[in-house]
CHARMM internal coordinates of N, CA and C (Angstrom, degrees):
IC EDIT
DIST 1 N 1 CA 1.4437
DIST 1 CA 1 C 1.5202
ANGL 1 N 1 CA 1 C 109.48
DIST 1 C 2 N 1.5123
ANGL 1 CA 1 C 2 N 123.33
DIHE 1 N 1 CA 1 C 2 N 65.10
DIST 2 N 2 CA 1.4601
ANGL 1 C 2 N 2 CA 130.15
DIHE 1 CA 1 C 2 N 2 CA 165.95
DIST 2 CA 2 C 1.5231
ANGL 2 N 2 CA 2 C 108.42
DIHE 1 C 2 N 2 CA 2 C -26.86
DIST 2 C 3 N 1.1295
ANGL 2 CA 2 C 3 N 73.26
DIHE 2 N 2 CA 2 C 3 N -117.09
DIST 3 N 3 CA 1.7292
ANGL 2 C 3 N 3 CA 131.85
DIHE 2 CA 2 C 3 N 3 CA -174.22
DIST 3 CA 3 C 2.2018
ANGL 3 N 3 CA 3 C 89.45
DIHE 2 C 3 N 3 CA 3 C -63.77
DIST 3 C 4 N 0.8298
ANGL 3 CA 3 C 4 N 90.21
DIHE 3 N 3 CA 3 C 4 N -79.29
DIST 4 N 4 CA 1.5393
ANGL 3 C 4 N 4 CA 107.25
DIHE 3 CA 3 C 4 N 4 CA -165.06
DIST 4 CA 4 C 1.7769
ANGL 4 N 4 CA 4 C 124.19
DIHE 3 C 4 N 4 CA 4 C -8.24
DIST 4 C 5 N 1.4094
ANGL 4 CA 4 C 5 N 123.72
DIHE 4 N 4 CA 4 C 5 N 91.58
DIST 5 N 5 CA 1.3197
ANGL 4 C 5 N 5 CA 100.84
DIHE 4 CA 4 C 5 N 5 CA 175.55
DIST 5 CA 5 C 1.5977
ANGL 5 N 5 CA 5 C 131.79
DIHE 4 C 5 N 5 CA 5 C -64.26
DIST 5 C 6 N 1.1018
ANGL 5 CA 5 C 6 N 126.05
DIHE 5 N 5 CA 5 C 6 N -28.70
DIST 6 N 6 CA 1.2899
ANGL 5 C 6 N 6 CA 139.26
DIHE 5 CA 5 C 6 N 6 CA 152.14
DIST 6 CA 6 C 1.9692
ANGL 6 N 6 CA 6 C 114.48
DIHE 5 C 6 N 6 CA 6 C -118.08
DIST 6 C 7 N 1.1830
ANGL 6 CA 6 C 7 N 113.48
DIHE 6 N 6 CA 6 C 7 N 167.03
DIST 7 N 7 CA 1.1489
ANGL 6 C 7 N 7 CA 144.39
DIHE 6 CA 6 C 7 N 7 CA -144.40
DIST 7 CA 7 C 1.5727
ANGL 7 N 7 CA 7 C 106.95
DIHE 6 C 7 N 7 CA 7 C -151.95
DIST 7 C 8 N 1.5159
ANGL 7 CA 7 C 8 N 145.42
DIHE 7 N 7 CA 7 C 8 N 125.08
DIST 8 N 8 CA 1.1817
ANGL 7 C 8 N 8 CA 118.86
DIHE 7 CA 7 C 8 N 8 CA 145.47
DIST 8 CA 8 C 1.2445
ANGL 8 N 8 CA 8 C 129.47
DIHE 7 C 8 N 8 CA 8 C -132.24
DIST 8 C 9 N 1.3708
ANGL 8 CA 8 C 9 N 105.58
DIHE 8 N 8 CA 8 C 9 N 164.01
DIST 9 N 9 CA 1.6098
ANGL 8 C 9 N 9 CA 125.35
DIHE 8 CA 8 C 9 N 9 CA -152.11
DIST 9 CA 9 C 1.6950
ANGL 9 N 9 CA 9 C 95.98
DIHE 8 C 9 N 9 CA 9 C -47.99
DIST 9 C 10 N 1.5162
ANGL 9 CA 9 C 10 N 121.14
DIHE 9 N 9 CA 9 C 10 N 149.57
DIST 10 N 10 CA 1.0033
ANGL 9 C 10 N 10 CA 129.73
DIHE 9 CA 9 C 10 N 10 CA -174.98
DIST 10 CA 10 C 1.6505
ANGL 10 N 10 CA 10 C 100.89
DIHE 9 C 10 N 10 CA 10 C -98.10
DIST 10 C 11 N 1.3823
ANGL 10 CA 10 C 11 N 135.51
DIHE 10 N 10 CA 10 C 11 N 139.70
DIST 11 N 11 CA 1.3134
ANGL 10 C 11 N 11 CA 156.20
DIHE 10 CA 10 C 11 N 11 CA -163.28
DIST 11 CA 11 C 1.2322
ANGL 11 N 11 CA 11 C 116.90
DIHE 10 C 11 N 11 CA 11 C 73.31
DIST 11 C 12 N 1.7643
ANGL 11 CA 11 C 12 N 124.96
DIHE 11 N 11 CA 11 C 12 N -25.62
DIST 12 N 12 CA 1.4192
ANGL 11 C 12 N 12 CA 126.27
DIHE 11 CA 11 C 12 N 12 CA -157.23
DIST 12 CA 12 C 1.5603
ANGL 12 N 12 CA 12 C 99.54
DIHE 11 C 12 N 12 CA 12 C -93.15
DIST 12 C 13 N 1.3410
ANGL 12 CA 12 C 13 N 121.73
DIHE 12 N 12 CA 12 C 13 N 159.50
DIST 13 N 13 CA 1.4140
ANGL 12 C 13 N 13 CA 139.72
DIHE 12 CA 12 C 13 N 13 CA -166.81
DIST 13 CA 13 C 1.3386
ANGL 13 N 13 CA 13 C 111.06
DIHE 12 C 13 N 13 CA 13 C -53.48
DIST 13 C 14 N 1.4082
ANGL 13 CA 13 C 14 N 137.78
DIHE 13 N 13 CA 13 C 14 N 162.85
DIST 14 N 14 CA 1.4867
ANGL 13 C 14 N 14 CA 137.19
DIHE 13 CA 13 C 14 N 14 CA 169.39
DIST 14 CA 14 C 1.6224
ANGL 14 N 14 CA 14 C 108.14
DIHE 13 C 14 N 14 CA 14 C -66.65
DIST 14 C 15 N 0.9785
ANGL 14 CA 14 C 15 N 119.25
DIHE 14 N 14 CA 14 C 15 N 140.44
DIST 15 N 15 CA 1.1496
ANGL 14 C 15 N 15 CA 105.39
DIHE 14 CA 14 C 15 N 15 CA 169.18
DIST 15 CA 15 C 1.5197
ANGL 15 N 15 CA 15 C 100.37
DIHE 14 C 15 N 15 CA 15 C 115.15
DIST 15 C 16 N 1.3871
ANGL 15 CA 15 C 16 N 134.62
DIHE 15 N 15 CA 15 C 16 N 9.69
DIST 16 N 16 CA 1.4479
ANGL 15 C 16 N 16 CA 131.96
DIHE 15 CA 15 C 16 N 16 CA -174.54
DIST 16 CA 16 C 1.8269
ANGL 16 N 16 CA 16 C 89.85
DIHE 15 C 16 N 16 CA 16 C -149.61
DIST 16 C 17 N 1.2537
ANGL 16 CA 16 C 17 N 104.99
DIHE 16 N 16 CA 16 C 17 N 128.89
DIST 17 N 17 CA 1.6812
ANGL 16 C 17 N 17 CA 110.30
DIHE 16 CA 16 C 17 N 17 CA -174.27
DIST 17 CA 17 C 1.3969
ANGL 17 N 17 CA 17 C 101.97
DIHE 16 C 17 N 17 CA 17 C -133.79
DIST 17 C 18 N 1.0697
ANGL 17 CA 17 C 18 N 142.97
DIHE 17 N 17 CA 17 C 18 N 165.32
DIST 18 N 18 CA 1.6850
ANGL 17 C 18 N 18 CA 137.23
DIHE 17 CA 17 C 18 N 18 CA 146.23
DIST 18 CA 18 C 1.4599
ANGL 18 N 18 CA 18 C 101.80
DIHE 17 C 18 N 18 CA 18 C -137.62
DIST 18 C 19 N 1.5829
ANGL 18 CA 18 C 19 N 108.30
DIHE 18 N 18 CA 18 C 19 N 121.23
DIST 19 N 19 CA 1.5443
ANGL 18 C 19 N 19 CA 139.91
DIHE 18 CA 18 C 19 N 19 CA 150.25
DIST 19 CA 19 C 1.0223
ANGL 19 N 19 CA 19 C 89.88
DIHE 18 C 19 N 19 CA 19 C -45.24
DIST 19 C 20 N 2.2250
ANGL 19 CA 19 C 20 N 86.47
DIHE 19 N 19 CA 19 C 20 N 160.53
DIST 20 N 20 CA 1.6935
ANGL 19 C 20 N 20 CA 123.49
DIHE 19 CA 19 C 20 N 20 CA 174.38
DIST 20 CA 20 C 1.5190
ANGL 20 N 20 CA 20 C 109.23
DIHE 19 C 20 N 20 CA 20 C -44.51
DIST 20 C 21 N 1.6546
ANGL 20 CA 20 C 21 N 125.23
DIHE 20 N 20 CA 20 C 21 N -29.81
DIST 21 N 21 CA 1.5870
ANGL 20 C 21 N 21 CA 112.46
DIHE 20 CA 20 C 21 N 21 CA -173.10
DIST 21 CA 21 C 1.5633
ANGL 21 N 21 CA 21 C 104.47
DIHE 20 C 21 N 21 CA 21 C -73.67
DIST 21 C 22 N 1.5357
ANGL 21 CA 21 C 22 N 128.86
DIHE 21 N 21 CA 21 C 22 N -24.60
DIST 22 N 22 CA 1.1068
ANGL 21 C 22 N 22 CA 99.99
DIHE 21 CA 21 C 22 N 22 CA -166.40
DIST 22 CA 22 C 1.8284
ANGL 22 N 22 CA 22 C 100.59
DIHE 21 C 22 N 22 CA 22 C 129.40
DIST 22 C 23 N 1.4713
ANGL 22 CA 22 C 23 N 106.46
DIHE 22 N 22 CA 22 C 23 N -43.48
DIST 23 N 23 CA 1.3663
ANGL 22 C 23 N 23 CA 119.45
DIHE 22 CA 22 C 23 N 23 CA -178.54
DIST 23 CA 23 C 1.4631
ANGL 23 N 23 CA 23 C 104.14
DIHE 22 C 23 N 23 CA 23 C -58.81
DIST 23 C 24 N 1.2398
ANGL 23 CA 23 C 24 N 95.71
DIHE 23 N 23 CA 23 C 24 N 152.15
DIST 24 N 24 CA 1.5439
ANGL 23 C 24 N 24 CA 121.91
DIHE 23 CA 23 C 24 N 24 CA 177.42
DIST 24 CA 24 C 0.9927
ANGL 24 N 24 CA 24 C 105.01
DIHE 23 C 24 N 24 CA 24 C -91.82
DIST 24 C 25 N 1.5697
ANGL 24 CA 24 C 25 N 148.70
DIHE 24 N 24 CA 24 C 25 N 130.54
DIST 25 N 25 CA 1.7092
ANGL 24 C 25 N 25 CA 138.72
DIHE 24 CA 24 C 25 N 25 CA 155.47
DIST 25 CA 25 C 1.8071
ANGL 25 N 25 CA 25 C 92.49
DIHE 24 C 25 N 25 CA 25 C -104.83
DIST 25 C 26 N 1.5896
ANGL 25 CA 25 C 26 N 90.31
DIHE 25 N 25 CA 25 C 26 N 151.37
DIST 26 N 26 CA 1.8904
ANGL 25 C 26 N 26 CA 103.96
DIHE 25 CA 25 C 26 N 26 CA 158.59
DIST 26 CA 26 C 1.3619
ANGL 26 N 26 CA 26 C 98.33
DIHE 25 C 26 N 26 CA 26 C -145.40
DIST 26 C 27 N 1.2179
ANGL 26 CA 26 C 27 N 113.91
DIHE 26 N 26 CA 26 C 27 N 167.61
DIST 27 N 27 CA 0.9844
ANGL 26 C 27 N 27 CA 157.55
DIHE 26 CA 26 C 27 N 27 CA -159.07
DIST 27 CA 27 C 1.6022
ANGL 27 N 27 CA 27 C 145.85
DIHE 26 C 27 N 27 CA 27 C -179.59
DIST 27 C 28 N 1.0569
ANGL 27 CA 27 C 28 N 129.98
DIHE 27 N 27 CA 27 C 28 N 145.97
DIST 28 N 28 CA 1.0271
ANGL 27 C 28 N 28 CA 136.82
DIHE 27 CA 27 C 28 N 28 CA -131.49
DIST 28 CA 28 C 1.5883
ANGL 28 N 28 CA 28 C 113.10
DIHE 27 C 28 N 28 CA 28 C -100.76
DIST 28 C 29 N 0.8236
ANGL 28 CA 28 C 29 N 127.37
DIHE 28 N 28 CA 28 C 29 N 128.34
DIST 29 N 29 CA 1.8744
ANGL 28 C 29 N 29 CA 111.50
DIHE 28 CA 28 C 29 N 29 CA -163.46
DIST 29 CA 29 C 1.9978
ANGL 29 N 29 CA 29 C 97.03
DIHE 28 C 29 N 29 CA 29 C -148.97
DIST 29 C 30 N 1.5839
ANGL 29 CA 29 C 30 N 93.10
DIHE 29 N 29 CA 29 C 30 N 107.99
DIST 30 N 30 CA 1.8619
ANGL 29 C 30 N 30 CA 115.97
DIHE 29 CA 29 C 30 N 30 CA -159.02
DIST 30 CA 30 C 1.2602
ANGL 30 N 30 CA 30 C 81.52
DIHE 29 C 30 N 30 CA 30 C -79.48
DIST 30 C 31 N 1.6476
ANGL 30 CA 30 C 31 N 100.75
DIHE 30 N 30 CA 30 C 31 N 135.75
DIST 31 N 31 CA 1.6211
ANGL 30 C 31 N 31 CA 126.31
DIHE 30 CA 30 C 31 N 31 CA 178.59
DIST 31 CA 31 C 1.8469
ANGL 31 N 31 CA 31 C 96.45
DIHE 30 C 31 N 31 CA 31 C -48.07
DIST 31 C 32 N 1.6488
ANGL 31 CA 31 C 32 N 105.79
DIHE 31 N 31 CA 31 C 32 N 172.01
DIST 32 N 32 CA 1.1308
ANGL 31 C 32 N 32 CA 109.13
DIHE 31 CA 31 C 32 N 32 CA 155.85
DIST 32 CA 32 C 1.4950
ANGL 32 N 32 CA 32 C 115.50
DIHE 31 C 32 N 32 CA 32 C -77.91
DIST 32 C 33 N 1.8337
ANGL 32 CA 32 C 33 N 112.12
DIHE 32 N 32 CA 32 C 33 N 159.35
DIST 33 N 33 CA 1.2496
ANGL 32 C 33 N 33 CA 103.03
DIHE 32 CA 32 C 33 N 33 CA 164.11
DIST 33 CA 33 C 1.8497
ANGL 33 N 33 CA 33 C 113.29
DIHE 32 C 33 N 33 CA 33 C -101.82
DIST 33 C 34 N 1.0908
ANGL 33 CA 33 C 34 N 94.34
DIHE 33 N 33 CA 33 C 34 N 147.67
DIST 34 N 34 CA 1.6148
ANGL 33 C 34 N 34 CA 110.66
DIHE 33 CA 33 C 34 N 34 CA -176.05
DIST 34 CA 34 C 1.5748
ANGL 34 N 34 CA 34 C 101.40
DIHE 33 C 34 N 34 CA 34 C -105.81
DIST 34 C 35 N 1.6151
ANGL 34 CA 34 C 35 N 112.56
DIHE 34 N 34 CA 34 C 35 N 118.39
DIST 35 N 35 CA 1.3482
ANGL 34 C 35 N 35 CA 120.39
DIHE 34 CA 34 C 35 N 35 CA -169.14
DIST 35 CA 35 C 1.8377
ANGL 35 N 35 CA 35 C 93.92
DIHE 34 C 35 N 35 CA 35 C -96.02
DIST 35 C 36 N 1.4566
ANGL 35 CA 35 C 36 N 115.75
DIHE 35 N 35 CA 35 C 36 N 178.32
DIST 36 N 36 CA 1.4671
ANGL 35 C 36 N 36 CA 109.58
DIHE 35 CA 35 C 36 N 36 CA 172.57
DIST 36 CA 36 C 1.5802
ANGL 36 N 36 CA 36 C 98.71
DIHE 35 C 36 N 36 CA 36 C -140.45
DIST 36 C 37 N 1.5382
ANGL 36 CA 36 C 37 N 97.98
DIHE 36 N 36 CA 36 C 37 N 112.67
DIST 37 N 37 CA 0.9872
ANGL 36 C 37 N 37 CA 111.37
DIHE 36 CA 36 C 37 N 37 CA -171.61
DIST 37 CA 37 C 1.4693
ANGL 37 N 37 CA 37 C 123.46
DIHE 36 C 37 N 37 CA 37 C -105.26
DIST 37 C 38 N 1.5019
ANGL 37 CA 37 C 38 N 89.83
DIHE 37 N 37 CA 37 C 38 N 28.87
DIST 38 N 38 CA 2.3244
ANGL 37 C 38 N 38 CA 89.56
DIHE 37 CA 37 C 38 N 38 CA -162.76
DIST 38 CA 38 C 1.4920
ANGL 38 N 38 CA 38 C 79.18
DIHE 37 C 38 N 38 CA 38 C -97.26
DIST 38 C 39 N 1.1606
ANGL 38 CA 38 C 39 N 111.07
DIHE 38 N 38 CA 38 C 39 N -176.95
DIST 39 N 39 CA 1.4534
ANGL 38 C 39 N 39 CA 116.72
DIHE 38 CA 38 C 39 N 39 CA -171.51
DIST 39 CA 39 C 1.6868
ANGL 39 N 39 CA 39 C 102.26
DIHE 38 C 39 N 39 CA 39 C -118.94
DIST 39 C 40 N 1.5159
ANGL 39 CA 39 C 40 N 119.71
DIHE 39 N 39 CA 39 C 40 N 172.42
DIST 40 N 40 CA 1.0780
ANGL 39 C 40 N 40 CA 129.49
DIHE 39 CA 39 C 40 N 40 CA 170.03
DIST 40 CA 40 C 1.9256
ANGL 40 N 40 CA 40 C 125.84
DIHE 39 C 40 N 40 CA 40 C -52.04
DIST 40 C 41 N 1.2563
ANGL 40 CA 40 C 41 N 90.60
DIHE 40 N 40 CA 40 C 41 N -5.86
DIST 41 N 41 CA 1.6408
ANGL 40 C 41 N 41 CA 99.19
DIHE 40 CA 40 C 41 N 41 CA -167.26
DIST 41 CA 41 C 1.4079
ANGL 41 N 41 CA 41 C 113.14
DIHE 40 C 41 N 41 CA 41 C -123.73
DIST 41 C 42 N 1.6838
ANGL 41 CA 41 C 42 N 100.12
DIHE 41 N 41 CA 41 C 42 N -16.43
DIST 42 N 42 CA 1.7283
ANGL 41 C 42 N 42 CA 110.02
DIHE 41 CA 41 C 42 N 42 CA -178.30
DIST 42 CA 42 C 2.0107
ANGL 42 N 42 CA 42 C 99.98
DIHE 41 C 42 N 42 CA 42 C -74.43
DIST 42 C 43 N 1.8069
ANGL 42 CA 42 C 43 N 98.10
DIHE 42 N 42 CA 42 C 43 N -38.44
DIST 43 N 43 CA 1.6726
ANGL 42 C 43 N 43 CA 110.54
DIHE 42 CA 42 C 43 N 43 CA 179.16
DIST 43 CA 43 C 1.8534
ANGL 43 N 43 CA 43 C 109.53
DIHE 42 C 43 N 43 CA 43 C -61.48
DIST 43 C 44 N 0.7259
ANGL 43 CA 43 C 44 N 82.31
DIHE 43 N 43 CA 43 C 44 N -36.45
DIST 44 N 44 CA 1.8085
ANGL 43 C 44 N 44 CA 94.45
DIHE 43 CA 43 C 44 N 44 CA -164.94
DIST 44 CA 44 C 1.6033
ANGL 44 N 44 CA 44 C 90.36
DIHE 43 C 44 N 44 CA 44 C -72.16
DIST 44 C 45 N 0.8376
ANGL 44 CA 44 C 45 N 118.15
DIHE 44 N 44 CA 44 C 45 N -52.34
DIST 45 N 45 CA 1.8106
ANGL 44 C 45 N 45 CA 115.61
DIHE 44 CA 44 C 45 N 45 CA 176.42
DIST 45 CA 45 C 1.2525
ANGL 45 N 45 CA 45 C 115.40
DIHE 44 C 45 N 45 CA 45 C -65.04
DIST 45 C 46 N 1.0080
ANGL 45 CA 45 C 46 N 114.71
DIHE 45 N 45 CA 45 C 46 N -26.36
DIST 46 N 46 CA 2.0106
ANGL 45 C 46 N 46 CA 124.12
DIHE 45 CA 45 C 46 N 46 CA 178.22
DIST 46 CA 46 C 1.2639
ANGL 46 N 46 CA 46 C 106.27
DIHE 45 C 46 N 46 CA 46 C -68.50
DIST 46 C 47 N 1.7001
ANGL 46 CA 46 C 47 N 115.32
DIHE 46 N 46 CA 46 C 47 N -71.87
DIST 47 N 47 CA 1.6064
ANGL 46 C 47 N 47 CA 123.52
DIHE 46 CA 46 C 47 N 47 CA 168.02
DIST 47 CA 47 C 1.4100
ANGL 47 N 47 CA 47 C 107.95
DIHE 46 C 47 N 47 CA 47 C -34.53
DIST 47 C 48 N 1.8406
ANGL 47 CA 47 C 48 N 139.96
DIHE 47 N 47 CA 47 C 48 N -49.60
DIST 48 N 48 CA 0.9443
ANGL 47 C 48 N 48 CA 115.65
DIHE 47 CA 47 C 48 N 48 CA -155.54
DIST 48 CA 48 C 1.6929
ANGL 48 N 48 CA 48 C 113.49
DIHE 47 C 48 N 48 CA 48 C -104.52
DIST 48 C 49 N 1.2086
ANGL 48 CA 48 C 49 N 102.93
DIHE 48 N 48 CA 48 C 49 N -5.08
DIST 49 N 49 CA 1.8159
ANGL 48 C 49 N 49 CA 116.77
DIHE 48 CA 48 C 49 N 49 CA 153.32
DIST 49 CA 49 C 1.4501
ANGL 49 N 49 CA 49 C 94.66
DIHE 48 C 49 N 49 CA 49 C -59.65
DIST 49 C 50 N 1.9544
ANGL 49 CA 49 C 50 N 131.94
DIHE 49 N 49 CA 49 C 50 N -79.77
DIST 50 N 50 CA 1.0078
ANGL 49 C 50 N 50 CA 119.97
DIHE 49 CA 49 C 50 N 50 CA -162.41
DIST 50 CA 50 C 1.9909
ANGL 50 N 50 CA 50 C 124.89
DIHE 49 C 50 N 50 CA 50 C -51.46
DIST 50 C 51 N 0.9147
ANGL 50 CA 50 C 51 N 109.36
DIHE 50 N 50 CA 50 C 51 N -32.63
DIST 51 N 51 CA 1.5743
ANGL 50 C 51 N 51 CA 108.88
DIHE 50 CA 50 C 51 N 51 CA 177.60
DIST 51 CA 51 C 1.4829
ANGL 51 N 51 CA 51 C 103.35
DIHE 50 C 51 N 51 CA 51 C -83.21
DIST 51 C 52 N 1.5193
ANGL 51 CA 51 C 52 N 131.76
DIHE 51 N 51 CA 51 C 52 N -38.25
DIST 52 N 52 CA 1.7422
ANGL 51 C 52 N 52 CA 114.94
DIHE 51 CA 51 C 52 N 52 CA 179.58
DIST 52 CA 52 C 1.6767
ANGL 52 N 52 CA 52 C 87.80
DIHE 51 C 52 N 52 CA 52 C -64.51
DIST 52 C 53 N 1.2908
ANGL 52 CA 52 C 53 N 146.52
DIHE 52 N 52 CA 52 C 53 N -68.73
DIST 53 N 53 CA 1.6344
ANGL 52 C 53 N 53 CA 122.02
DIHE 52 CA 52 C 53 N 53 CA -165.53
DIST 53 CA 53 C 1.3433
ANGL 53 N 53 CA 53 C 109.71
DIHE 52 C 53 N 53 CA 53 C -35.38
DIST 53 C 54 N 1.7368
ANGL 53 CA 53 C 54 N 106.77
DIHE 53 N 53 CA 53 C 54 N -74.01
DIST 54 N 54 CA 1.6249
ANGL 53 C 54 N 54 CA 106.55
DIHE 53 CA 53 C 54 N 54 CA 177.80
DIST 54 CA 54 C 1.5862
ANGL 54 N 54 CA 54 C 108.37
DIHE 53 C 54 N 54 CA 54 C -25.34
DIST 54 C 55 N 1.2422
ANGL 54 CA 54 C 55 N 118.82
DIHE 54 N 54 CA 54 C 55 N -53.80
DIST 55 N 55 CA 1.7686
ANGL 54 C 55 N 55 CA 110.86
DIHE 54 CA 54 C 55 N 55 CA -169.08
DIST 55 CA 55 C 1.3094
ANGL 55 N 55 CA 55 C 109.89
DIHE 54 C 55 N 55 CA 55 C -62.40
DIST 55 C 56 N 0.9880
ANGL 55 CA 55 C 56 N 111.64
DIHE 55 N 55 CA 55 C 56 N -50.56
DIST 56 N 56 CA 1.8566
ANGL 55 C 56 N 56 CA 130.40
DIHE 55 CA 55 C 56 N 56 CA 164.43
DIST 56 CA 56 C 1.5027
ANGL 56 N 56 CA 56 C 101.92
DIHE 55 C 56 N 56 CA 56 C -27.68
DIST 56 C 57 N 1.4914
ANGL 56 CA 56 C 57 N 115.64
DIHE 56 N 56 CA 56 C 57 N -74.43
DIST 57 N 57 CA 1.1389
ANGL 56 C 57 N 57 CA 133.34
DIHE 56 CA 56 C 57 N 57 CA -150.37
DIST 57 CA 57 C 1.8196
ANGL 57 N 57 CA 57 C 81.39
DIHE 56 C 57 N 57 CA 57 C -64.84
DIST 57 C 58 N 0.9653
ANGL 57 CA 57 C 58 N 151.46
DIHE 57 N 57 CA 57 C 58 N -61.49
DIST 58 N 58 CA 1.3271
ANGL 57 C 58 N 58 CA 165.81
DIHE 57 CA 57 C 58 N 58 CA -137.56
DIST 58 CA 58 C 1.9413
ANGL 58 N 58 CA 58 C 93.01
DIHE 57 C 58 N 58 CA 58 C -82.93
DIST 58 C 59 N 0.9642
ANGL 58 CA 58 C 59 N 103.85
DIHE 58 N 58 CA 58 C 59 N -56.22
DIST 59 N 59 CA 1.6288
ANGL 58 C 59 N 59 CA 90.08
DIHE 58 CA 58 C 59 N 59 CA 173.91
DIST 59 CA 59 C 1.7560
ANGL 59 N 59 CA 59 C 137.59
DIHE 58 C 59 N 59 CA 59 C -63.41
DIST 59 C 60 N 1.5771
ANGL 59 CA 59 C 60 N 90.01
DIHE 59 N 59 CA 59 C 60 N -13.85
DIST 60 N 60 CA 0.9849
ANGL 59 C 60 N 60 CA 120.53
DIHE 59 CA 59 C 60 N 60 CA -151.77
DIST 60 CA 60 C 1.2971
ANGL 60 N 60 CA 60 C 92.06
DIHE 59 C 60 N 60 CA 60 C -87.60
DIST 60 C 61 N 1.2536
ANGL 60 CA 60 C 61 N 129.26
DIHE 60 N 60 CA 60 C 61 N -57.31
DIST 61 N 61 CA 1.0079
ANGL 60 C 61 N 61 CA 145.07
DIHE 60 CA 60 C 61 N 61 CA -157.63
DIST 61 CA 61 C 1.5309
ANGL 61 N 61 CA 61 C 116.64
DIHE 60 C 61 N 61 CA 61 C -101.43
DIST 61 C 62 N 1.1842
ANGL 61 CA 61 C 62 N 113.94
DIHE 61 N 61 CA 61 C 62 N -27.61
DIST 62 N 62 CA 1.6824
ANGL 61 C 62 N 62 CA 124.79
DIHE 61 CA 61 C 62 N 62 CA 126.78
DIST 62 CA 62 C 1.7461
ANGL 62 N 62 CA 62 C 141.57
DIHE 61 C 62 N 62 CA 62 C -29.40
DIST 62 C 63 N 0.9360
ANGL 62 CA 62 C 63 N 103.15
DIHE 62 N 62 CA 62 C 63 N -42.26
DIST 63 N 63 CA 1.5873
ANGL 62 C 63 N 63 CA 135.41
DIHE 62 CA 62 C 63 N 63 CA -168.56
DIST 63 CA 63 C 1.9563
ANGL 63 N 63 CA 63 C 78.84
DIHE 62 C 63 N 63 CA 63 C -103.43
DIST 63 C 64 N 0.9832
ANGL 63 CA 63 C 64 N 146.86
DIHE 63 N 63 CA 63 C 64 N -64.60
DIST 64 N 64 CA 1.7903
ANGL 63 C 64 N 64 CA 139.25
DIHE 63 CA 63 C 64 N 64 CA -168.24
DIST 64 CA 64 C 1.6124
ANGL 64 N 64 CA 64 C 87.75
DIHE 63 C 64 N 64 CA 64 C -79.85
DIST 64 C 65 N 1.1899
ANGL 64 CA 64 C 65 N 152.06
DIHE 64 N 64 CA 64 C 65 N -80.35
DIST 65 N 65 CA 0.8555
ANGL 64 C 65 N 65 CA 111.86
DIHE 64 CA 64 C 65 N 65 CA -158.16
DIST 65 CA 65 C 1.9046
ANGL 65 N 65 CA 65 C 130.46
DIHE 64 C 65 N 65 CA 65 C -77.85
DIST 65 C 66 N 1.1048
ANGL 65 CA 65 C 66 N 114.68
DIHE 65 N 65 CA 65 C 66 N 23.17
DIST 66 N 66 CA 1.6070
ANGL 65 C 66 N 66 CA 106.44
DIHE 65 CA 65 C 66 N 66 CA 171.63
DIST 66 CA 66 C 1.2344
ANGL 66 N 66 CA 66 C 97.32
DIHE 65 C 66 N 66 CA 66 C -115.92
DIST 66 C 67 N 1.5463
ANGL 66 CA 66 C 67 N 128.18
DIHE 66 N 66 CA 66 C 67 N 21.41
DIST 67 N 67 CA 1.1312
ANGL 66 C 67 N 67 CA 141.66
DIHE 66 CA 66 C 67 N 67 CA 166.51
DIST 67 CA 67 C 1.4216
ANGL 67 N 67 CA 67 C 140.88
DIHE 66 C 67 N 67 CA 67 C -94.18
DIST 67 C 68 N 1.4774
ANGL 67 CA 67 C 68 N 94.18
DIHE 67 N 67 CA 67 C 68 N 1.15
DIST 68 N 68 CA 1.4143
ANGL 67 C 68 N 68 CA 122.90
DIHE 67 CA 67 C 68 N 68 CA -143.62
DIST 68 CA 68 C 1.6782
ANGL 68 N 68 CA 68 C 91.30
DIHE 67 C 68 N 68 CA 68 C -93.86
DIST 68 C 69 N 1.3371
ANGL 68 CA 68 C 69 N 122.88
DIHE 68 N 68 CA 68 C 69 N 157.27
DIST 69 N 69 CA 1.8673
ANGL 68 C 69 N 69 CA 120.31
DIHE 68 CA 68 C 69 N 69 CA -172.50
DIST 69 CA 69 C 1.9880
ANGL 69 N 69 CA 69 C 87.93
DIHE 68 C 69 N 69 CA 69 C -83.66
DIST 69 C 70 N 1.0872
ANGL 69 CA 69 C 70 N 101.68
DIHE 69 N 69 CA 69 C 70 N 153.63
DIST 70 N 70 CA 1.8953
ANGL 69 C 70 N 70 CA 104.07
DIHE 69 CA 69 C 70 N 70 CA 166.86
DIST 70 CA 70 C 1.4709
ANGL 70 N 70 CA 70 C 98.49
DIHE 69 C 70 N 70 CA 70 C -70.25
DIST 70 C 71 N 1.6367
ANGL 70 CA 70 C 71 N 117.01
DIHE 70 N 70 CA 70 C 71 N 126.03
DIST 71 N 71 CA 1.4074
ANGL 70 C 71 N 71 CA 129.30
DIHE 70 CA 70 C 71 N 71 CA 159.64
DIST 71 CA 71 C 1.5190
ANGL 71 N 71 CA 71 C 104.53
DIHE 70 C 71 N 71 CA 71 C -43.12
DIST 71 C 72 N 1.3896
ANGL 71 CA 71 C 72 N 142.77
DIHE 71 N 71 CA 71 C 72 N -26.22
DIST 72 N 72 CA 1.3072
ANGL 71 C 72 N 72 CA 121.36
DIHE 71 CA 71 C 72 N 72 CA -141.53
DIST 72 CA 72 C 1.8364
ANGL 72 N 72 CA 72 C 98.96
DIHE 71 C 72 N 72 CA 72 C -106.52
DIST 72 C 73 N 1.3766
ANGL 72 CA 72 C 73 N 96.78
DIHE 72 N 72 CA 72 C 73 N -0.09
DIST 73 N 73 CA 1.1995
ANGL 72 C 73 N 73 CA 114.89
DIHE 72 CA 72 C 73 N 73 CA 173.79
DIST 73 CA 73 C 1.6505
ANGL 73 N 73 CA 73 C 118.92
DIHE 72 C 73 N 73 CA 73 C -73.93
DIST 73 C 74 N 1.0582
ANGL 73 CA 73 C 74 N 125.65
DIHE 73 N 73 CA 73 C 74 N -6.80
DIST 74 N 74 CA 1.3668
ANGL 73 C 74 N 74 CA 136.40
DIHE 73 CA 73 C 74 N 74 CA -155.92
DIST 74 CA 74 C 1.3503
ANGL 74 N 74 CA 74 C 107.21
DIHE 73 C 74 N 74 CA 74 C -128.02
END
COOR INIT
IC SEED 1 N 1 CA 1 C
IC BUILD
């Protein structure tokens, strides 16, 4: 500890330091902000990819199970 007015603790979060006395300081450090930058038409295309799979997925799995041998057969 030269020069150094604070120092901080090794493993613990940013935002927690302890000075030459020994004291601990914290402080407070405000999240980033996250802007939303997709547009009204990039969403609308997302939703309607996600529900044609879901429908997909729904035929799909439709079509395997009435496909299935009768258990009572076995």
């Amino acid at each position: 500890m030269a020069d150094d007015e604070t120092t901080t603790i090794p493993g613990i979060e940013r935002g927690v330091s302890v000075d030459q006395d020994g004291k601990s300081n914290v402080w407070a450090i405000e999240p980033k902000m996250e802007l939303d930058t997709t547009s009204n038409e990039d969403k609308t295309s997302s939703a309607l990819i996600a529900v044609g799979g879901l429908a997909a997925f729904g035929v799909v799995a439709a079509g395997i199970l009435t496909n299935l041998p009768d258990p009572t057969q076995f």
